[in-house]
LONURO-589273 format. One record per residue (C-alpha): x, y, z; residue in one letter. Coordinates in nm, 3 decimals. Layout:
BEGIN
+---------+---------+---------+---+
|      xx |      yy |      zz | r |
+---------+---------+---------+---+
|       X |       Y |       Z | A |
...
+---------+---------+---------+---+
END
This chain:
BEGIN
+---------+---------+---------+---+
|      xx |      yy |      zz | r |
+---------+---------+---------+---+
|  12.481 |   1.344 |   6.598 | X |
|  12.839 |   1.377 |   6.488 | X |
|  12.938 |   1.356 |   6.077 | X |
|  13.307 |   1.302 |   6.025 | X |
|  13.436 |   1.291 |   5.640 | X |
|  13.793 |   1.187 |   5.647 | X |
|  14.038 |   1.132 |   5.335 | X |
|  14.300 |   0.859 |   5.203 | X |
|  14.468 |   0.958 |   4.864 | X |
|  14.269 |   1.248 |   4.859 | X |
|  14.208 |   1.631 |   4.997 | X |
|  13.912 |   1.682 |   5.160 | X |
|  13.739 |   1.996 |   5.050 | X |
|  13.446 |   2.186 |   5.177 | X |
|  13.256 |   2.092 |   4.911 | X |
|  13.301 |   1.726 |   4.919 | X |
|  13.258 |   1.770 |   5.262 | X |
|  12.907 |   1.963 |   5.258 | X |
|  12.775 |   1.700 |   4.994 | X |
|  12.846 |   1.418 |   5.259 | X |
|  12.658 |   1.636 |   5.527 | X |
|  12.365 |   1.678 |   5.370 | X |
|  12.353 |   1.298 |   5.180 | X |
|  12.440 |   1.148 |   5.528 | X |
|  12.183 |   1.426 |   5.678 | X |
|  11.877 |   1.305 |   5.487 | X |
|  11.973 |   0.922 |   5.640 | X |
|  11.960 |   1.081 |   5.939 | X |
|  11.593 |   1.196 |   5.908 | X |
|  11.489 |   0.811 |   5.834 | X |
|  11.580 |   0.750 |   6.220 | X |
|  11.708 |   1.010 |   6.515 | X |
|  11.870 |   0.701 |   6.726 | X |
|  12.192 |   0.741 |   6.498 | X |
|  12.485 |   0.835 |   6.694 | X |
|  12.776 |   0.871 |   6.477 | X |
|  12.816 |   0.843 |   6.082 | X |
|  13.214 |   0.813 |   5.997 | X |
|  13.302 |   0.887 |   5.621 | X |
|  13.636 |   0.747 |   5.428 | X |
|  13.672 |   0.896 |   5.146 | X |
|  13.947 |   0.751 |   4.922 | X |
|  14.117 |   0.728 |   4.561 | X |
|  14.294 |   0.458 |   4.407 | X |
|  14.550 |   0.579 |   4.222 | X |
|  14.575 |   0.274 |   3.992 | X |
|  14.523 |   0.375 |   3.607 | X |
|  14.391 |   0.050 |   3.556 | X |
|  14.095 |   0.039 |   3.778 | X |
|  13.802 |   0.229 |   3.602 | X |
|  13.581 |   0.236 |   3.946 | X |
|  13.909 |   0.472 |   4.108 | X |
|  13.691 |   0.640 |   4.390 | X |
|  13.582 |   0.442 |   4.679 | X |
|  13.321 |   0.582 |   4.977 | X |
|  13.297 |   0.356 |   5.307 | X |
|  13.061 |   0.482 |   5.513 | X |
|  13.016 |   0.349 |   5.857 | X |
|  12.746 |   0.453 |   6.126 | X |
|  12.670 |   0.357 |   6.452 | X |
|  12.312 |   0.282 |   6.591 | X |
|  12.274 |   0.229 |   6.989 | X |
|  12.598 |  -0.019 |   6.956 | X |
|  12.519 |  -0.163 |   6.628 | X |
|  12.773 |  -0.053 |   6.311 | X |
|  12.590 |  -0.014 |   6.009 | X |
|  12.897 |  -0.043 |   5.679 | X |
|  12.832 |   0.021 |   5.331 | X |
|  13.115 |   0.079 |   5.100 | X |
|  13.032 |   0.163 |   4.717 | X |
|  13.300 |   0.231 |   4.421 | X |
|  13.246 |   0.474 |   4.097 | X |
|  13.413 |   0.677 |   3.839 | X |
|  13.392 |   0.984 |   4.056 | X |
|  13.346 |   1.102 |   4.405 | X |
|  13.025 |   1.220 |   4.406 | X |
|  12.859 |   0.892 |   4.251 | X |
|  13.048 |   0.680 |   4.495 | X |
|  12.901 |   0.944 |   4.770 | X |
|  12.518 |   0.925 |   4.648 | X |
|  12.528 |   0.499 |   4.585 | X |
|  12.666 |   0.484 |   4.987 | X |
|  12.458 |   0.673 |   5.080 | X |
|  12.161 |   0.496 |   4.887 | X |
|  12.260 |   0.196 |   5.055 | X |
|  12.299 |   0.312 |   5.368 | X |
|  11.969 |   0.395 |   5.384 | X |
|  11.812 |   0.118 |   5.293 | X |
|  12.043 |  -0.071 |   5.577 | X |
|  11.868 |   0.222 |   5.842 | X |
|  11.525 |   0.160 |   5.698 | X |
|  11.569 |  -0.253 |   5.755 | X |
|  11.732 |  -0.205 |   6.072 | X |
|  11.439 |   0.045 |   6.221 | X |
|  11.153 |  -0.176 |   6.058 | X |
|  11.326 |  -0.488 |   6.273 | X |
|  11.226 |  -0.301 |   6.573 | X |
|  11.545 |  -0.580 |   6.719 | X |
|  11.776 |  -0.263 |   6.863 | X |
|  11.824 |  -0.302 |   7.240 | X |
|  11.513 |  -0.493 |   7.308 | X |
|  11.252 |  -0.273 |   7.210 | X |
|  11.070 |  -0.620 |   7.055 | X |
|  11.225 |  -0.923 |   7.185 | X |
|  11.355 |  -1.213 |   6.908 | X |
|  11.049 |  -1.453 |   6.866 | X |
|  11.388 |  -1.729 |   6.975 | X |
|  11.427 |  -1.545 |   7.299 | X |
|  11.085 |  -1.547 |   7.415 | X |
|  10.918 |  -1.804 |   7.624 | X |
|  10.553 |  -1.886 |   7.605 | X |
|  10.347 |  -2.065 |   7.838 | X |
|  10.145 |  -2.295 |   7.675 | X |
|   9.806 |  -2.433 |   7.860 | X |
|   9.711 |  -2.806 |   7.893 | X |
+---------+---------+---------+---+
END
């Protein structure tokens, strides 16, 4: 599984960095089919806009892209609410049971009815 925390408006640190590891690590618990999780990180350098740090998060599930983006006064809040929501996204998705046709959509399948 592959974790990359990228930056607009912002540097990057190791810190930031290991707090996005282990939020987007206990998502990753929920369900082992995730392949990728891809992190923006980004600031809005706007004095006017009180909700200045933004988090997109975007993770990919056998072909299936999972986005959440979330906004707060500071990086780490707009970390933890992505990630909050992101999880819930992982949760719905696995509890579907729809992902490549491991339970076929009830308008896909054909039933033989008897006379």
């Amino acid at each position: 599984m592959h974790i990359h925390v990228n930056g607009r408006n912002i540097e990057i640190t190791d810190a930031i960095k290991a707090y996005v590891k282990e939020k987007a690590g206990k998502v990753v618990a929920h369900y082992e089919q995730i392949d990728a999780i891809d992190a923006v990180l980004s600031v809005i350098k706007n004095p006017s806009v009180s909700d200045s740090h933004v988090a997109e998060i975007n993770c990919k599930i056998e072909g299936v892209t999972l986005r959440v983006e979330e906004k707060a006064e500071n990086m780490y809040a707009s970390i933890d609410l992505a990630c909050d929501k992101l999880d819930r996204q992982v949760k719905k998705f696995k509890e579907k049971g729809l992902s490549k046709g491991k339970v076929e959509s009830i308008r896909t399948t054909q039933t033989n009815i008897e006379e």
